[in-house]
C-alpha positions in Angstrom: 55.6 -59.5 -5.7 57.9 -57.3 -7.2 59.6 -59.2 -10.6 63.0 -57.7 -10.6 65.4 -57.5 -13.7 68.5 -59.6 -12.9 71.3 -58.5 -15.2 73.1 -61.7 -17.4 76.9 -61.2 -17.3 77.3 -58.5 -19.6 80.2 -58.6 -22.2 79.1 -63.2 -22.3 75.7 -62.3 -22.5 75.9 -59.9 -25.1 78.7 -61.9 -27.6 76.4 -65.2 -27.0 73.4 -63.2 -28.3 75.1 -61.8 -31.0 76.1 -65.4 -32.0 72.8 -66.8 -31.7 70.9 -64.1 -33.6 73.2 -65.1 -36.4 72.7 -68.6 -36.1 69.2 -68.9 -36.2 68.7 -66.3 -38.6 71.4 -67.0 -40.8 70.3 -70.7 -40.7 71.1 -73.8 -43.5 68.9 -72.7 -46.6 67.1 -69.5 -45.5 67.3 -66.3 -46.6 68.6 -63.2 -44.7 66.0 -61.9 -42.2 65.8 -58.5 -42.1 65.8 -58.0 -38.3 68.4 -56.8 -36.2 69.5 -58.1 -32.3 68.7 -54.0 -31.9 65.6 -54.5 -33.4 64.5 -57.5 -31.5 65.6 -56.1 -28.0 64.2 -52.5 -28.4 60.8 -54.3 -29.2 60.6 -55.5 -25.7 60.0 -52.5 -22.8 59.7 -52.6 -19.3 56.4 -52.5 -17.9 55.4 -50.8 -14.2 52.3 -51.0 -12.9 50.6 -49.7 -9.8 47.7 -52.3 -8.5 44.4 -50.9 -6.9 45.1 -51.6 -3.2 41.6 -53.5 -3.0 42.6 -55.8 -5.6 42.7 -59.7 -4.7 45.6 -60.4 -6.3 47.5 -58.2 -3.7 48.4 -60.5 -1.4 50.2 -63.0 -3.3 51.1 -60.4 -6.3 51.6 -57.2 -4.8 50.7 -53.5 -4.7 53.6 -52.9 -7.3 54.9 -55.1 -10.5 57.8 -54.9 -12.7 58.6 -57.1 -15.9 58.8 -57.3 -19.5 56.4 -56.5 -22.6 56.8 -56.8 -26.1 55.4 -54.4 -28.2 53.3 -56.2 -31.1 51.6 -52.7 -32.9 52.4 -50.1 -34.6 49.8 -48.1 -32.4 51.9 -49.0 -28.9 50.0 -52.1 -28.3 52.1 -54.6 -25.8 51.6 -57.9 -24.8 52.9 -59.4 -21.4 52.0 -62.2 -18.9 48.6 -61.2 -16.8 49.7 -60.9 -13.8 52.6 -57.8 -13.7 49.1 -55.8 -14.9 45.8 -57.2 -13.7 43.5 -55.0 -11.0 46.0 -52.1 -12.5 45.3 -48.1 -11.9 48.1 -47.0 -13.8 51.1 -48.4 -15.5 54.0 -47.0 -17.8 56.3 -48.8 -20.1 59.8 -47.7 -20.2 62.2 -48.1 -23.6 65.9 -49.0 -23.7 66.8 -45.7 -24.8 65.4 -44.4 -21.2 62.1 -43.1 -22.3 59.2 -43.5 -20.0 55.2 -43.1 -21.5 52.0 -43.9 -19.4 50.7 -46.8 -20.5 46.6 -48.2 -20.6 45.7 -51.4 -19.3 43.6 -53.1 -22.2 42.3 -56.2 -21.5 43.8 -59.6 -19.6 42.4 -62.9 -20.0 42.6 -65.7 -17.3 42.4 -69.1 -19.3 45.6 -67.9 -21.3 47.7 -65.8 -18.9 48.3 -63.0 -21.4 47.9 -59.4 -21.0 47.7 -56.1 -22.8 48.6 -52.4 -22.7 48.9 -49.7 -24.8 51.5 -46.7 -24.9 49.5 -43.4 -24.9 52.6 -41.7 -26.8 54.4 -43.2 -30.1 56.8 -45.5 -28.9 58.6 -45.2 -32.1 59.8 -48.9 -31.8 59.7 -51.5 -34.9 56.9 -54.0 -33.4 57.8 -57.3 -33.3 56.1 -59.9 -35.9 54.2 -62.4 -34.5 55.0 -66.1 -35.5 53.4 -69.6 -35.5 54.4 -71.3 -31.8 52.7 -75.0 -33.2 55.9 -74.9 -35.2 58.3 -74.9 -32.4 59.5 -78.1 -31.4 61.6 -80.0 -28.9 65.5 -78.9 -28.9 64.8 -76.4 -31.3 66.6 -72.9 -30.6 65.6 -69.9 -30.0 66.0 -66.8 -28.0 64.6 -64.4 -25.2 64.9 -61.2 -25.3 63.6 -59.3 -21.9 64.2 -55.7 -21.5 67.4 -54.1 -21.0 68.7 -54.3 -24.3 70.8 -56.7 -26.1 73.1 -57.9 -22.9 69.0 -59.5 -21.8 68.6 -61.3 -24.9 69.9 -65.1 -24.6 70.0 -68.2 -26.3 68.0 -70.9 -25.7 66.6 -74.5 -26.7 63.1 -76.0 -26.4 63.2 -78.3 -23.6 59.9 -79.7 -23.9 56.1 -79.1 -25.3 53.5 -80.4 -23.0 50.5 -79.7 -20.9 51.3 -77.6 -17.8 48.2 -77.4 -15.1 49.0 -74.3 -12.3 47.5 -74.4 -9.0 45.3 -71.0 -9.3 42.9 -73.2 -12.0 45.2 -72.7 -14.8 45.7 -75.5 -18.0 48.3 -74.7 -20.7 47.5 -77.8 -23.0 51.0 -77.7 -25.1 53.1 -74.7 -22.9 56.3 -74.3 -24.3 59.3 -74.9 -22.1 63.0 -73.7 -22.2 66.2 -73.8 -20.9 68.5 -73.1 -19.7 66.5 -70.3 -17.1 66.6 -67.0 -18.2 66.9 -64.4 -14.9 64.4 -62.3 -16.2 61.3 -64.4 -17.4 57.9 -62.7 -16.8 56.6 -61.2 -19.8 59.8 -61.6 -21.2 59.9 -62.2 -25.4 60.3 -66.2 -27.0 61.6 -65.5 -30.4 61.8 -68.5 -33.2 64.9 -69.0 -36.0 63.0 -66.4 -38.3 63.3 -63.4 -35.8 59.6 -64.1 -34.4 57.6 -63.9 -31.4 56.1 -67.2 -30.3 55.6 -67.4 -26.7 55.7 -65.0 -23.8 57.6 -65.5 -20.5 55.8 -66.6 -17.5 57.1 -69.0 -14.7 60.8 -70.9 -13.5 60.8 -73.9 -13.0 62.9 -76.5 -11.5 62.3 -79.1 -14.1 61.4 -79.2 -17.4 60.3 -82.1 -18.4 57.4 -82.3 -15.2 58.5 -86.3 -14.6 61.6 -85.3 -12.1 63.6 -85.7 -15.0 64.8 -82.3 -16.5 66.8 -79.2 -15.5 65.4 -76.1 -14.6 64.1 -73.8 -17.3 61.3 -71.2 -18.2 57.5 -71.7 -18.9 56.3 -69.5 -21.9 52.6 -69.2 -23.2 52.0 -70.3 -26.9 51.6 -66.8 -28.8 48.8 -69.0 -31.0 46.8 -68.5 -28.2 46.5 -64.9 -28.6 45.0 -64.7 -32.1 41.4 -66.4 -31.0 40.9 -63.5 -28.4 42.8 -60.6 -29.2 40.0 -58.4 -31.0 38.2 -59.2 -27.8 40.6 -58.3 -25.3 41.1 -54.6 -27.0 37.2 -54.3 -27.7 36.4 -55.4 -24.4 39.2 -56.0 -22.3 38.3 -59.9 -21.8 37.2 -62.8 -24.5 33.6 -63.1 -25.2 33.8 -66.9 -24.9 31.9 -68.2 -22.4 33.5 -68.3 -18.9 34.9 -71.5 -17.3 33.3 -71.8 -13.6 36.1 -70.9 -11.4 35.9 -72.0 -7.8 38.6 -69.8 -5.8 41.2 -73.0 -4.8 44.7 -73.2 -4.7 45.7 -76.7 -5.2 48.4 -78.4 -5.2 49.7 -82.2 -5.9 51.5 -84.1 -2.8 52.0 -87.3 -2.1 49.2 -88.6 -4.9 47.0 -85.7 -3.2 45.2 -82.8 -4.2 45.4 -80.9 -1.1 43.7 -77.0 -1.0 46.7 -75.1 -0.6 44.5 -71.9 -0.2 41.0 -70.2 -0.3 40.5 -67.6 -2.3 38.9 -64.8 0.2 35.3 -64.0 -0.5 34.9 -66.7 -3.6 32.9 -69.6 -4.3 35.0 -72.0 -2.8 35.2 -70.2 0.5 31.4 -69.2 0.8 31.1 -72.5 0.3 33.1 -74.2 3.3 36.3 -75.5 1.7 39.1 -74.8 3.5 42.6 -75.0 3.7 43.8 -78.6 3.9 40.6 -80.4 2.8 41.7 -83.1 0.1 39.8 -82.9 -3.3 39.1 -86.6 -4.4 36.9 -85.8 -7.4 33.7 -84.0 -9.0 30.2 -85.4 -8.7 31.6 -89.1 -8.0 34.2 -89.3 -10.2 38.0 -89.4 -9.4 40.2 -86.6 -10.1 43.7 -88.6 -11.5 45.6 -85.1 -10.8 45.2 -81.4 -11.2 44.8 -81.0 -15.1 42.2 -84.0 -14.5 40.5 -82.1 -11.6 40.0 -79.0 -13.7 38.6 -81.0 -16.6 35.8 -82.4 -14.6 34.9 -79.3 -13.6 34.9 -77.4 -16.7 33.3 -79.9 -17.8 29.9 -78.9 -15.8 29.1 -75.9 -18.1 30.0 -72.3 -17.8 30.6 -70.4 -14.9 27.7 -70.1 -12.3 27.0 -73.7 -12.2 27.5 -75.5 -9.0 30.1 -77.7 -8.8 29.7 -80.8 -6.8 33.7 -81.6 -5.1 33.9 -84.4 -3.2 36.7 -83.4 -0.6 38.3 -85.4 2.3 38.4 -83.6 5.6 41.0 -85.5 7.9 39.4 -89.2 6.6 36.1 -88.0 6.9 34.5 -87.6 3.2 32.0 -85.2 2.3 30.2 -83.6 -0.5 30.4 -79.2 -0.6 28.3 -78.0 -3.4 30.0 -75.1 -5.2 28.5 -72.1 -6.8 31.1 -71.3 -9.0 31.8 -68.1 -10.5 34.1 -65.8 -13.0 37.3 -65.2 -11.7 36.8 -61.9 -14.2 33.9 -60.9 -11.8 35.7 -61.5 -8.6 38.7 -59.2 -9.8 38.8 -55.5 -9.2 38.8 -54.7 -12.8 36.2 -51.7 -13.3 38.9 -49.0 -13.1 41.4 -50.5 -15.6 39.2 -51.7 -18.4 
């Protein structure tokens, strides 16, 4: 998957950014914030990086990935979404003012989505301060600033704050959501009324609200997740927390179902005999109400390496497959990156 840069309308895009920056910076009772819409869009460079050909995430992510990243040290640290860098060789970043630098893959972590690299030359940029995401609420505004310059950055409101479960054994418990959809989402900057960073850009979506009720919008990642792991991730390129057992499913909700989408190749799932189009009904007897459910049981069970009873339908026929589970951080091709 290549995540291409779609350009907003230029001369709209850039006068309603412009506007916005004022209005939520200039807002009812606060004081002059001393960041600029150049500040704010030059923060945020373009990442390309070039996966290892072996890597597992080739087939659905590709050998080549393109996005956003928001540079968050004075050293050339960036932060993006995982998967524009994961099972990296190489990668470069790319500022508005059409420099390119080599850039370092430093760390990635599953259970949040975020990613990191480092510049291996002075970017030169202001970094952008990181601010408090628990603080952003429903229908407040904000903006997100991708790279390109100030023509990407675009106002937006919160649409909603709630728990957002992703097929590949992901759980956001309160995932920010906004809209309308910005063009260019992955990696791509959330910025709150005092000109900070709270959330980075990961998924479109077609609605919002997740009840069939909203308009479509973006999915960003709280930025107070980052805080817990980050001296990990740039220590040792992953959190020291214990691993969640990770099974190797893609799973998907239809029709009150959770059907196996996919098997991961070569993980626990598949060594184990699940396959495409088994139904999972619950873990060790007890019924999985939906996917965030489904994962709860199962993280539940301990760390990873424990076996994970799923009790799966196969046609009608129901049946028990005991799981080995594993660390998705193990499965990875990871050892040339970090």
């Amino acid at each position: 998957m290549r995540c291409r840069r779609h350009g907003l309308p230029t001369a709209a895009a850039a006068a309603l950014a412009v506007l916005a920056v004022v209005a939520i910076l200039t807002a009812p009772g606060r004081a002059q914030a001393p960041v600029t819409l150049d500040d704010l869009a030059a923060a945020v460079v373009r990442i390309k990086a070039h996966i290892d050909p072996d890597g597992r995430t080739v087939p659905n992510l590709g050998l080549e990935r393109e996005g956003s990243g928001v540079v968050i040290g004075s050293d050339g640290l960036i932060l993006t979404i995982g998967y524009l860098m994961v099972e990296a060789h190489a990668a470069e970043v790319a500022t508005n003012d059409g420099r390119t630098v080599a850039a370092e893959v430093v760390g990635y972590d599953h259970e949040t989505g975020f990613g990191l690299l480092k510049a291996q030359a002075p970017l030169g940029l202001r970094p952008m301060a990181l601010g408090k995401s628990a603080g952003l609420a429903e229908k407040d505004p904000a903006l997100v600033v991708s790279f390109g310059g100030p023509g990407m950055v675009a106002p937006v409101r919160v649409a909603a704050r709630r728990e957002f479960a992703g097929s590949w054994e992901y759980l956001l418990e309160d995932a920010i959501f906004t809209s309308p959809p910005h063009p260019a989402w992955s990696g791509a900057a959330l910025i709150n009324r005092e000109g900070r960073l709270v959330g980075i850009g990961s998924l479109i979506v077609a609605d919002t609200s997740g009840k069939g009720e909203g308009g479509p919008g973006n999915m960003f990642v709280p930025i107070d997740r980052l805080a817990p792991i980050l001296a990990d991730l740039i220590a040792e390129g992953r959190s020291s927390a214990p691993p969640r057992p990770w099974l190797g499913l893609t799973t998907e909700e239809a029709a009150g179902r959770l059907v196996v989408a996919r098997v991961a190749a070569g993980g626990p799932a598949e060594k184990a005999g699940v396959a495409k189009g088994d139904v999972v009904v619950g873990v060790g007897g007890e019924t999985a109400s939906g996917l965030a459910d489904f994962y709860r049981k199962v993280w539940a069970l301990g760390a990873a390496g424990t076996v994970v009873p799923l009790d799966l339908l196969r046609g009608e026929a129901p049946r028990r497959v005991e799981v080995p589970s594993a660390n998705r951080l193990d499965h990875l091709k990871l050892k040339s990156t970090f």
